[in-house]
C-alpha positions as CSV (number, residue, x, y, z in Angstrom):
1,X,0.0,0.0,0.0
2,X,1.0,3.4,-1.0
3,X,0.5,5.9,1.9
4,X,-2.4,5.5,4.1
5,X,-6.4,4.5,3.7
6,X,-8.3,6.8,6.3
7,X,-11.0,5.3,6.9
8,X,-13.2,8.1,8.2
9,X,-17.0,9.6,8.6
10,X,-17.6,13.8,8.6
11,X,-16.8,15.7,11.5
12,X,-16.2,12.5,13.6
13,X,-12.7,11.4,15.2
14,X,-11.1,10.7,12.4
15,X,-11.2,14.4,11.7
16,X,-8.2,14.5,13.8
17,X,-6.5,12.5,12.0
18,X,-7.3,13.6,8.7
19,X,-6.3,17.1,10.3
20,X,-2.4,15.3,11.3
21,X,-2.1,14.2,7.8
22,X,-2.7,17.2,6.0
23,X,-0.2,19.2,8.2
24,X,2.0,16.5,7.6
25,X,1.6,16.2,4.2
26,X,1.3,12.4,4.4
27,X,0.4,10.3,1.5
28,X,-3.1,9.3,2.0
29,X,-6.7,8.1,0.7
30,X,-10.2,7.9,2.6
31,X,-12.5,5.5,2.4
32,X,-16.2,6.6,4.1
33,X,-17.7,4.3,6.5
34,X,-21.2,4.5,6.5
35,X,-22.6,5.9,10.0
36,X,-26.4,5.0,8.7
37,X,-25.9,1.4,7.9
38,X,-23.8,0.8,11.1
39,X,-21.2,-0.3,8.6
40,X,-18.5,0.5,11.5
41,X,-19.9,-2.5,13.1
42,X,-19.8,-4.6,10.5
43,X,-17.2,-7.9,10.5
44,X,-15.3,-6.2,8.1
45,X,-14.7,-2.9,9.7
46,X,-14.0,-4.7,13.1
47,X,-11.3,-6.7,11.2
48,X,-9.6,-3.1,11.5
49,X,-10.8,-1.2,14.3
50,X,-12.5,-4.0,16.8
51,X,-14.0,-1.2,18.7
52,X,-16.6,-0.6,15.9
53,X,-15.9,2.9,16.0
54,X,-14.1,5.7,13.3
55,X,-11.4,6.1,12.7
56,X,-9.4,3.2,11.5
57,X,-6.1,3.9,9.6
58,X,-4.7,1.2,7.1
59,X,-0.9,2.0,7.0
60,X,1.9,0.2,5.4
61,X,2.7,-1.3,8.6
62,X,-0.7,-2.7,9.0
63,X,-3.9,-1.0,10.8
64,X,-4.2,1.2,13.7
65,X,-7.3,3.0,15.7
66,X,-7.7,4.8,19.1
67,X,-7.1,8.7,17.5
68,X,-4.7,9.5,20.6
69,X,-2.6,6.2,19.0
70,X,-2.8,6.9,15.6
71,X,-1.7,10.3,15.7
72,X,1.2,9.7,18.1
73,X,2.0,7.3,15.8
74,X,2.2,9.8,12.7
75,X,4.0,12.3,14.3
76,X,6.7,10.2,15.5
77,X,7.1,8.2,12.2
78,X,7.1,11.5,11.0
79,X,9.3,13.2,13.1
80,X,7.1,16.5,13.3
81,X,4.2,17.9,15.5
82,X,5.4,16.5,18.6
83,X,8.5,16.6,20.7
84,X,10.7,13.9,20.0
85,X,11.4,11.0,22.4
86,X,14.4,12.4,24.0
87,X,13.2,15.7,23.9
88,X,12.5,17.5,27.8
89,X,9.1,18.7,26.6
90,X,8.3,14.8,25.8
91,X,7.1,14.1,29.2
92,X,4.7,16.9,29.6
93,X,3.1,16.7,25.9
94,X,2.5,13.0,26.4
95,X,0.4,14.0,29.7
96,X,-1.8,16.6,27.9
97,X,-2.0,14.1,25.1
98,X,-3.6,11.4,27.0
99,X,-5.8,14.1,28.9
100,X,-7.1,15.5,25.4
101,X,-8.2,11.4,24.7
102,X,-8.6,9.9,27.8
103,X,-10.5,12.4,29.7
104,X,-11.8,15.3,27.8
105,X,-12.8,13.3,24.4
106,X,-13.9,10.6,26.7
107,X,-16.4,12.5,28.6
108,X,-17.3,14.4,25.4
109,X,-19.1,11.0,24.2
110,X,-20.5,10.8,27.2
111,X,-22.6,14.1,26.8
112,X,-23.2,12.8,23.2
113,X,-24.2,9.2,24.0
114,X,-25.3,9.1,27.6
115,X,-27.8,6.4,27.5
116,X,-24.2,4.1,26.8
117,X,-23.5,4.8,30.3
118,X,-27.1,5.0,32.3
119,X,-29.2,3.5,29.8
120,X,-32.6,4.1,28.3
121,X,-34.2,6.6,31.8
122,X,-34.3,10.3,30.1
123,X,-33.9,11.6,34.1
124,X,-31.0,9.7,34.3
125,X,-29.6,10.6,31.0
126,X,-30.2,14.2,31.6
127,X,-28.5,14.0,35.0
128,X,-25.6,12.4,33.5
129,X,-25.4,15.2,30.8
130,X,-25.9,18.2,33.2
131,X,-22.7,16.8,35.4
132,X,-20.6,16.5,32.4
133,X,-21.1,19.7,31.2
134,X,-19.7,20.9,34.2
135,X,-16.8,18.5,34.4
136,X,-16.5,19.5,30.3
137,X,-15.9,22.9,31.5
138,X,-13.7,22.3,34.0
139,X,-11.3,20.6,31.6
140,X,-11.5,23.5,28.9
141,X,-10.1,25.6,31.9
142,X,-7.5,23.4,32.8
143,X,-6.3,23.4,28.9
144,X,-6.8,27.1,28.8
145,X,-4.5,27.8,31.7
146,X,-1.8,25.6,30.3
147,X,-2.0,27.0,27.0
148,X,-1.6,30.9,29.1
149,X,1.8,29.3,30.7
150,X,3.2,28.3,27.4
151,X,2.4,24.3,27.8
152,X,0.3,22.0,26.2
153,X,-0.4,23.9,23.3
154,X,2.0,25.0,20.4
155,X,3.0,29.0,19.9
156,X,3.9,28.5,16.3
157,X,3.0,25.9,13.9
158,X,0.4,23.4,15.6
159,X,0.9,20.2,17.4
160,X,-1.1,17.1,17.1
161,X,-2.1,18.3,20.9
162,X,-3.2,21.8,19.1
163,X,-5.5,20.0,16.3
164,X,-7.2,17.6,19.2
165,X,-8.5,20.4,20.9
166,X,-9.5,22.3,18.1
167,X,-11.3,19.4,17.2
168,X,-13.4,18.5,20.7
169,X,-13.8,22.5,21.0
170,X,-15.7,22.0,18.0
171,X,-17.8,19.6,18.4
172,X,-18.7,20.9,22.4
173,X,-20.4,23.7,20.2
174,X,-22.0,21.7,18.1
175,X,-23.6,18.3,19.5
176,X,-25.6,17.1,20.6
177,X,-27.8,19.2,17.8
178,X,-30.7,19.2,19.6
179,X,-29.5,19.6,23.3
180,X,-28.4,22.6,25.9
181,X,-25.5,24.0,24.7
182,X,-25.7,27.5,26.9
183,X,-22.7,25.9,29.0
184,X,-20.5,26.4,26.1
185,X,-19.1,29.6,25.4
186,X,-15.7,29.8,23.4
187,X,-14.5,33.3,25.0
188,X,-14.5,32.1,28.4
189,X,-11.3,30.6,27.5
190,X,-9.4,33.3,25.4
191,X,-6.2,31.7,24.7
192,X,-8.2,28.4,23.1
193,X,-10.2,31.2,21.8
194,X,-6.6,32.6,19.7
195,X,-5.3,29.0,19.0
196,X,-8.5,28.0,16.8
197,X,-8.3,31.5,15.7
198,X,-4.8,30.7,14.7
199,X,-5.9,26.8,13.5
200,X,-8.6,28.0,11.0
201,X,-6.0,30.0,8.8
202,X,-3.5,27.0,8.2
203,X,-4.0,25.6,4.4
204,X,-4.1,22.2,5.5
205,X,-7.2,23.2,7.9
206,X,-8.5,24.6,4.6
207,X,-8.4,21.7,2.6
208,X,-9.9,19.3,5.4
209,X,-12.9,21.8,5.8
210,X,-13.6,21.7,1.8
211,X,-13.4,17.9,1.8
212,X,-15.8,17.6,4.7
213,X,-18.3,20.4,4.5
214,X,-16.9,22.4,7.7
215,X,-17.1,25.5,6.5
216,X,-14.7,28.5,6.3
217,X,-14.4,29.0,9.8
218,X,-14.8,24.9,11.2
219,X,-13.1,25.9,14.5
220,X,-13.4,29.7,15.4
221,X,-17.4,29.9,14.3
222,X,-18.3,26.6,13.7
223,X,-21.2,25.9,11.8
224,X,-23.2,22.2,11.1
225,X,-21.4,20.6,8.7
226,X,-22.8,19.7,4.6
227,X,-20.2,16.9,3.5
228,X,-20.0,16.1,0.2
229,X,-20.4,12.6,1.3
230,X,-21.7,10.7,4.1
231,X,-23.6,12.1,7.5
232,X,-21.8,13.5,10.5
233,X,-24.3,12.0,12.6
């Protein structure tokens, strides 16, 4: 295989790493996986992601998913967009790393598919949302202040750290489509506010918002997407 098959959906995870190849300027196709057939959970998409869930990345090596993994992986086969394995900052960018997909993407699904974690009781489903809005908020605090000390987030040319939260900072003003979103405001944390600010001007933002229907502004104002193929949702 020449390059890598991206196997992705609109405006889902695998936005991420579409948004790590095109600042890399990787070699890559896609391939859409059809979110209104289920066909993520189909035998032959589990033969790649056994999850069931986007993305799943075909590269020469064989296949990869988990987002955090894959695009951890592509920077340091790379060598760009994250500190290098002997580098001090290392430490410090793999911790914010792991936070970005461990807790704050985590508990971002949680506000979009509660009923996966209380099950089918609207009260309980609506408890569970209300609580992780707040612990949602929390974490956007957290980032902001690390991105104010100079950590966590890149001054310059973005880090795969930078496009991960440009890419949950979306979608928290976004989705659900038809729930509460008043908890959400982007200029309560100014310096996020500045990096997506900074994020939406990069060509390689540019071309991942034409080939997915973002929009000209997909993380500063973001607007519902219109792919030209597939559903977001």
């Amino acid at each position: 295989m020449t390059g890598y098959l991206l196997h992705y959906a609109p405006d889902n995870a695998s936005l991420i790493v579409r948004l790590v190849l095109e600042e890399l300027r990787a070699p890559y196709r896609t391939r859409l996986v059809d979110r209104s057939t289920a066909q993520q959970r189909s035998d032959r998409y589990r033969a790649l992601n056994p999850v069931g869930r986007i993305p799943a990345l075909e590269t020469p090596v064989g296949p990869m998913f988990e987002t955090g993994a894959i695009v951890l992986w592509l920077a340091d086969t790379h060598g760009d967009l994250f500190p290098a394995a002997e580098s001090a900052d290392r430490p410090c960018a793999l911790s914010w790393l792991f936070f970005l997909s461990n807790t704050l993407h985590a508990e971002l699904r949680t506000l979009f598919y509660p009923e996966q974690g209380v099950g089918p009781d609207s009260a309980a489903q609506a408890a569970l949302r209300a609580q992780t809005r707040i612990n949602l908020a929390h974490h956007f605090t957290l980032l902001d202040r690390a991105a104010a000390q100079g950590i966590a987030l890149g001054d310059r040319r973005p880090t795969i750290c930078d496009l991960y939260a440009a890419a949950l900072l979306r979608w928290s003003a976004l989705y659900p489509v038809d729930a509460d979103r008043d908890w959400f405001r982007l200029a309560r944390w100014p310096n996020l506010a500045r990096l997506v600010t900074r994020i939406d001007e990069r060509c390689s933002v540019h071309r991942v918002a034409m080939a997915e229907g973002l929009g000209p502004t997909p993380f500063s104002d973001p607007h519902l997407p219109d792919p030209p193929e597939g559903s977001a949702l």
